[in-house]
N, C-alpha and C positions, 0 to 999 in steps of 0.2 A: 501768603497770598492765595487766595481762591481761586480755584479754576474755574473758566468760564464754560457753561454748560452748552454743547451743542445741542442743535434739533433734534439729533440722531439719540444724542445722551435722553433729554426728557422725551423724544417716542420709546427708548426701550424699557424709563422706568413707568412706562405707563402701561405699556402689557406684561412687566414683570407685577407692578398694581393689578392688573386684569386677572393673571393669569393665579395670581393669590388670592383670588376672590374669589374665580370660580376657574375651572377647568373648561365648564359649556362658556365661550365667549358671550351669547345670548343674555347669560343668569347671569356672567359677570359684571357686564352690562346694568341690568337693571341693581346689582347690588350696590355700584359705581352711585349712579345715580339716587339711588337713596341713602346712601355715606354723605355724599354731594348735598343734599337738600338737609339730611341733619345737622350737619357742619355749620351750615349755612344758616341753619334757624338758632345754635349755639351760639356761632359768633354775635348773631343781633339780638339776641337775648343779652348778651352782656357787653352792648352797648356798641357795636361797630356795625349800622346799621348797611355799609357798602362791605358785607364780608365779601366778595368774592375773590378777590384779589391772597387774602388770609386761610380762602378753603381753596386755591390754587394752589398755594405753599404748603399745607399741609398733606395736601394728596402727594406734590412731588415731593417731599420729604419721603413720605412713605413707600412711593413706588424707588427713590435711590435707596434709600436702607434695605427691604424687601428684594434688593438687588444679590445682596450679600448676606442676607439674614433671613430664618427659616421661622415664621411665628404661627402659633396654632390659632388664633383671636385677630385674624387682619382687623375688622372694624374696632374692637376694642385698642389694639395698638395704634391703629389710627386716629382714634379719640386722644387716646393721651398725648400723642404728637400735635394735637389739637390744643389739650390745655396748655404745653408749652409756647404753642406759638402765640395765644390767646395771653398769656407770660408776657411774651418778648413785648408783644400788641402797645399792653397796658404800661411797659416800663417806657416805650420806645414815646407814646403820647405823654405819658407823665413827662418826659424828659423837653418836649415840646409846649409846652405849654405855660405859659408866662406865671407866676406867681400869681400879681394881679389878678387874673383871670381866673386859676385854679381856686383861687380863695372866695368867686363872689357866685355867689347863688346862681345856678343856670335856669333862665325863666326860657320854656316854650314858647311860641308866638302863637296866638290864636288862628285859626281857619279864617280864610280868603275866601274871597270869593271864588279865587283861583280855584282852590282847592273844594270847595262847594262844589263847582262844576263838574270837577275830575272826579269827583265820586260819581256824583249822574252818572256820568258818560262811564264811569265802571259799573254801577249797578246796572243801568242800559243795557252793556254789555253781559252781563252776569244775566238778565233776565231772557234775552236772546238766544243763547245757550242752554240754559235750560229749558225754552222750548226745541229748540235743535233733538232734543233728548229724547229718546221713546216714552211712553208715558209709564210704564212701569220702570224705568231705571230714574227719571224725574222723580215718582213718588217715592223709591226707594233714597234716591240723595236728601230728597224733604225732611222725610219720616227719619229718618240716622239723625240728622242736627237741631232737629226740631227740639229736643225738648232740654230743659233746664238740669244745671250739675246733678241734682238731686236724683231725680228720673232719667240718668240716661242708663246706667247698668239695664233697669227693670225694661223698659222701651226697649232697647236693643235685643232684652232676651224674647222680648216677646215677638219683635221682629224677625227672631233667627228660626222662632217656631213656626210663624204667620208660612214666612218664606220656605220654612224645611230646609233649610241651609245651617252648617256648622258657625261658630263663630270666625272662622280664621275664612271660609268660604265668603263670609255678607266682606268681609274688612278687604277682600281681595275685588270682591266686586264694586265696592266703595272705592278704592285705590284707581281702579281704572276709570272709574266715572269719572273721579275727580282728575284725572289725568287729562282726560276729553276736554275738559270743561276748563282748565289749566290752558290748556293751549287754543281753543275755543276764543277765550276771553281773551287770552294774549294777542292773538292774531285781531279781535275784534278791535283794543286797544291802539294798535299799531297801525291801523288798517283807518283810526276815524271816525268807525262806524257806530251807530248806538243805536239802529231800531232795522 
């Protein structure tokens, strides 16, 4: 029989997760959160497009073991705690899943009008925010995703020279833009708004 986990239990494996992360709470913080956002693009990469519920259980996995266990690679043994549960995921729906159903082709449904809409009102949004934006961090988010697979090494380098920035400097100043504009839009979304 499983013990039942108190509040007290998953707060202390979340700053024993913290405190394995980083020592500065701050950087632990931000390391937390991009564990959390890759987790999360892994799981709907392979096909669980509501992961968060699956990168909740992998983090507290991690911060209970990390309880009692000393690992040099937290985000990489985090990851593999990841493909197991991404494991369990896949057995636990296989196991759900009618025969019938498993065997016949899964069609898509085509875009609604619904969905017509909801983009608008997210590009709306998307384009609201990016005036929000000064104009030099605007042209810098432009110019980063502007151009095609082919051209983006050679663009990029030539932006790091334009800029006189290192590469890990443009990607950090990228990082935070897109963070703006992440929350930006989110709040834009929530909010209604489109212009």
């Amino acid at each position: 029989m499983q013990a039942i986990e108190t509040p007290d239990d998953a707060r202390a494996a979340f700053e024993c997760l913290l405190k394995a992360l980083n020592n500065d709470r701050s950087r632990a913080g931000e390391i937390y959160e991009s564990l959390r956002q890759r987790l999360t693009t892994f799981f709907r990469m392979n096909g669980f497009p509501e992961a968060y519920d699956l990168v909740d259980e992998v983090l507290d996995r991690a911060g209970r073991r990390l309880q009692n266990t000393r690992v040099e690679n937290v985000t990489a043994y985090t990851a593999g705690i990841g493909r197991l549960v991404l494991l369990e995921a896949k057995r636990k729906r296989a196991r759900e899943t009618p025969l019938d159903e498993a065997s016949e082709p899964q069609q898509r449904p085509g875009p609604d009008a619904g969905d017509s809409a909801k983009l608008d009102h997210a590009l709306g949004c998307l384009d609201r925010c990016l005036a929000n934006l000064s104009e030099s961090d605007r042209n810098v988010v432009l110019r980063y995703y502007r151009y095609a697979k082919g051209e983006k090494v050679a663009a990029r380098e030539d932006m790091t020279t334009s800029l006189e920035m290192t590469g890990g400097a443009l990607r950090v100043k990228l990082h935070r833009i897109r963070r703006r504009l992440e929350v930006c839009v989110t709040d834009c979304l929530r909010e209604g708004c489109s212009g």
